[in-house]
N, C-alpha and C positions, 0 to 999 in steps of 0.2 A: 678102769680101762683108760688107755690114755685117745689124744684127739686122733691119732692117726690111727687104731684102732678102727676106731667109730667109723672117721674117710669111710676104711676099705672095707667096711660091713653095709655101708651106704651104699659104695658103691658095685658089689659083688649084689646085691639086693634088684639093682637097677639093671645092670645088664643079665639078669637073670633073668627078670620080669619083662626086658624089651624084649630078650629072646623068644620067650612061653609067645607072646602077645604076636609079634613080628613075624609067628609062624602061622598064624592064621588069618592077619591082616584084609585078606579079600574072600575069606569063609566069610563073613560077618555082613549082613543085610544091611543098608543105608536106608537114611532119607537124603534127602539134598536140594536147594535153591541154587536156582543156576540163571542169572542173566548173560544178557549176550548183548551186544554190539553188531550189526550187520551192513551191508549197505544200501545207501539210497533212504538215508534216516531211519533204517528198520532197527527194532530194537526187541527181546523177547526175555523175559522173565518166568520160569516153570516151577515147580515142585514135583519131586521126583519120587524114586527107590530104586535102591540097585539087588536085587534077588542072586548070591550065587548060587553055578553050577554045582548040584550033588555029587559029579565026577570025579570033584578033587581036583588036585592041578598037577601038572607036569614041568620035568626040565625042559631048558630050551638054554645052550651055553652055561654059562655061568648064572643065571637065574631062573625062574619059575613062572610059568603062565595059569594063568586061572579065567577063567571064564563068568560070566554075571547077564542077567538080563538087565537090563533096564529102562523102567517101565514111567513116563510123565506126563503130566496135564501144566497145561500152563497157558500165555496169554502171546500174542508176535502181533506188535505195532508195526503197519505200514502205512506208507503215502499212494492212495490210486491215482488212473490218473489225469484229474482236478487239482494233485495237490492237497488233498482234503486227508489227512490223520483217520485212520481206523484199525482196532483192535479186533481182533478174530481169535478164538477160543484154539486149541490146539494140542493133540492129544497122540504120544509115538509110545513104541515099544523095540525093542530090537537089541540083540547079542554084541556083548564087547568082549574083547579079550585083554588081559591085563597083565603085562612082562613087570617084575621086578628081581631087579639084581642079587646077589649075596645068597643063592638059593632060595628066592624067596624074601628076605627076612631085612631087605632095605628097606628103609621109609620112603625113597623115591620109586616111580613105576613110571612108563610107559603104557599109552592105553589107544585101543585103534577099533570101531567097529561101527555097524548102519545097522537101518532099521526102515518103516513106517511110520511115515507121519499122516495125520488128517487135521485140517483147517477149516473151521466153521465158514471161512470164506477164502477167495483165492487171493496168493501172495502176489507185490509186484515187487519187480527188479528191474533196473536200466530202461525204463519206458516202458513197459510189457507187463502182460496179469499171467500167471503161470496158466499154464491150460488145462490144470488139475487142482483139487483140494489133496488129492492123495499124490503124497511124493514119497520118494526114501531123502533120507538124512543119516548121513557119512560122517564118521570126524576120527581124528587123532589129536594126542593130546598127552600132556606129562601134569606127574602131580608128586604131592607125598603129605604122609601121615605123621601127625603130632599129638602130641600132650598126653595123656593118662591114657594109659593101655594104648596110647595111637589109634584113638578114636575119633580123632578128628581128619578131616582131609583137605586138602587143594589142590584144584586143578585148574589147568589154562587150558584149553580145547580149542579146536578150528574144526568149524562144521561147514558142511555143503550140502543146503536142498536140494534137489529137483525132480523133476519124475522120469527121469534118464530116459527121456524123448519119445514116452507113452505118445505124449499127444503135444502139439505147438501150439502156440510158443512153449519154452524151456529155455527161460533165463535164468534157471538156479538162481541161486542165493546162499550166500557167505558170508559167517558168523564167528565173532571171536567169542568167545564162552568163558567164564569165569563162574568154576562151581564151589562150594561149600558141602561135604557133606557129613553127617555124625552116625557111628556105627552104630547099632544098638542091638 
């Protein structure tokens, strides 16, 4: 067989296999580490999963939404206020929705959903201690899927705590998020 041959067996091989792969991309359960950046020196590191919906997913324009929980425990360094550093335990669960183009079958996504959170102790922001351990937490965010079967992922997130004004204070709190996750 000659060299160009081989190319387009290569490559008729691969987009065959991104396609099988690229159609199930958000069927597929994650783990994921996710630190975050927030303000007033706040800083948070979790471990995750992302469980999807049984539903299946549906169109929406030109691409396909799908559905997932997800479920994490992890750690949120704040400053109180002395100024004095402490970490507090911290444990959410809550529905995303997840758009990716091409019906489906893009490695890049759009992703937007809240949840519940609870904190072993209360967060502060801007001078202030929230007035609850329980908050919700909100975010949107883009990503996409690489390598082998596109089991890898990345994402950039922008999250917001608060307990949307249960109880005062309610200084929220805003985080930029950088997650890691692998399908399995």
């Amino acid at each position: 067989m000659q060299p160009n041959i081989y190319a387009g067996l290569v490559l008729a091989i691969c987009i065959t296999s991104n396609t099988v792969f690229a159609q199930d991309l958000d069927a597929r359960p994650t783990w994921y580490l996710q630190i975050a950046q927030g303000e007033e020196s706040s800083h948070a590191a979790v471990l995750g999963t992302t469980l999807p919906w049984k539903n299946g997913a549906w169109s929406l324009g030109s691409g396909q939404v799908r559905g997932h929980w997800d479920i994490w425990l992890g750690g949120w360094s704040n400053k109180d206020l002395n100024n004095h550093r402490f970490t507090t335990p911290a444990l959410g669960i809550g529905p995303s929705l997840r758009w990716r183009g091409a019906q489906g079958t893009s490695p890049w996504f759009v992703e937007a959903g809240t949840g519940i959170m609870a904190t072993g102790k209360r967060l502060y922001n801007d001078g202030q201690r929230m007035g609850t351990r329980f908050n919700f937490a909100s975010h949107v965010g883009v990503g996409m899927n690489f390598g082998h079967q596109r089991a890898h992922e990345l994402s950039l997130r922008l999250q917001h705590a608060s307990n949307a004004g249960i109880q005062n204070p309610n200084p929220g709190i805003n985080f930029v998020q950088l997650r890691y996750a692998h399908a399995f």
